[in-house]
C-alpha positions in Angstrom: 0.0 0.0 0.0 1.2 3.9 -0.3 1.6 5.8 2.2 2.6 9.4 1.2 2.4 7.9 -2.4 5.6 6.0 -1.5 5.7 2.1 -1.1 7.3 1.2 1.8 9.8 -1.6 1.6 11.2 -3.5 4.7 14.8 -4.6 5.0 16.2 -6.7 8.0 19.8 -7.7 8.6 22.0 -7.4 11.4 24.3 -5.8 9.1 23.5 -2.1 9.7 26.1 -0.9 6.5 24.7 -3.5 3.8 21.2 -2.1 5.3 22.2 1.1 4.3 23.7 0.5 1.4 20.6 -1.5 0.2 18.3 1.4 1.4 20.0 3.9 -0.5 20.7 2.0 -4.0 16.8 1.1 -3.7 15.4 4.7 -3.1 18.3 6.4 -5.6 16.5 3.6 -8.6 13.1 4.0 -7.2 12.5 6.9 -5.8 8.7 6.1 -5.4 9.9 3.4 -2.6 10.3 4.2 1.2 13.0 1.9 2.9 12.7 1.1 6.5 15.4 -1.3 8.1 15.9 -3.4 11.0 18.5 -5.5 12.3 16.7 -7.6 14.8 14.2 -9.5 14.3 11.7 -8.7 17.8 12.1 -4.4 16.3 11.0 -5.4 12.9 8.1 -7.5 13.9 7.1 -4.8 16.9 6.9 -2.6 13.5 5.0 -4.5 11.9 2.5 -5.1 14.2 2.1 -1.0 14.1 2.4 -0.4 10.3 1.5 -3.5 8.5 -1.2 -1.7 6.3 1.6 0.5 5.0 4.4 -2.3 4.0 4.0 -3.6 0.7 7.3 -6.2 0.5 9.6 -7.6 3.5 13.0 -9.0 2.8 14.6 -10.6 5.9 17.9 -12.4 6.3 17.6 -15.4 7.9 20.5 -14.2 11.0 18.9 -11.7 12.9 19.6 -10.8 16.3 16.6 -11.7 19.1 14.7 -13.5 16.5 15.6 -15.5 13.4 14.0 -14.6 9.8 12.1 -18.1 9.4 10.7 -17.1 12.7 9.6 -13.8 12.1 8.3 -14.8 8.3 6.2 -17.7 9.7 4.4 -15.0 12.2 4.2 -12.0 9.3 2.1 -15.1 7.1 0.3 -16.1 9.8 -0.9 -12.4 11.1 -0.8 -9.9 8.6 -1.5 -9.3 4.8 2.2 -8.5 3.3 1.8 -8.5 -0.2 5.6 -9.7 -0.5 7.6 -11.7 1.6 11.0 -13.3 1.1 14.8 -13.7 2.3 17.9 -12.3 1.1 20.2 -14.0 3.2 24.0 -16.0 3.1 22.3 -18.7 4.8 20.7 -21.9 3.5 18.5 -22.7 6.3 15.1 -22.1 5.5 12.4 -24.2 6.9 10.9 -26.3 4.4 7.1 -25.5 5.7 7.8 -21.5 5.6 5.9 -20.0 3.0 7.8 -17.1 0.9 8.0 -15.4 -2.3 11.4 -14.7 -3.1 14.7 -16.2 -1.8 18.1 -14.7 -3.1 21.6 -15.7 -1.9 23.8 -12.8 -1.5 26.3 -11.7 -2.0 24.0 -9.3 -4.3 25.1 -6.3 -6.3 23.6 -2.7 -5.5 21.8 -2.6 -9.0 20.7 -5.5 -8.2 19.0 -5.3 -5.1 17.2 -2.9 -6.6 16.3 -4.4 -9.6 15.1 -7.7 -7.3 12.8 -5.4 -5.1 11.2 -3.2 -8.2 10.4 -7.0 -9.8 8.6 -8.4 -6.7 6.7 -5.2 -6.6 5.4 -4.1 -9.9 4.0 -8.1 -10.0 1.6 -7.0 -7.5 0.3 -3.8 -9.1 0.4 -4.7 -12.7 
């Protein structure tokens, strides 16, 4: 959904710098996105629970501090309407029964990150 005609975009990984960089290579492409990141899984959900109307697309890495990203995907399906949710993560462990729509190994280039998030959300409001 748009808030201030801006989709907002979620972004969790305990890496604050990759968060950054992610946030600003998305909003320099796509200006019409807002970014909001978290590195800990317990912050992000507490957001979520406040402002899950306004976030169209969550991407998690799995390694989060206080909670992991299988965890905190399991409760956003099970709770709320995201239109998009999946992992960009190093890590290989997802759980087989968590339901998500994207998964994407990094490492993963600036324009690419990008390029990932415009795809997954232009499939929702074509």
């Amino acid at each position: 959904m748009k808030n201030n005609n801006k989709y907002k975009i979620m972004l969790l990984n305990m890496n604050s710098m990759l968060n950054h960089i992610h946030k600003y290579s998305i909003e320099n492409a796509h200006p019409e996105y807002d970014v909001i990141m978290f590195d800990n899984g317990f912050s992000g959900l507490e957001y979520i629970q406040k402002h899950h109307n306004d976030i169209k697309l969550v991407a998690t890495d799995i390694e989060l501090k206080g909670m992991d990203g299988n965890k905190l995907v399991d409760i956003i399906n099970s709770n709320f309407e995201i239109s998009t949710v999946g992992f960009i993560t190093k890590h290989n462990e997802i759980n087989i029964s968590t339901k998500y729509d994207f998964y994407r190994h990094l490492p993963i280039s600036v324009s690419g990150m990008a390029n990932l998030i415009d795809i997954h959300i232009k499939k929702d409001i074509i």
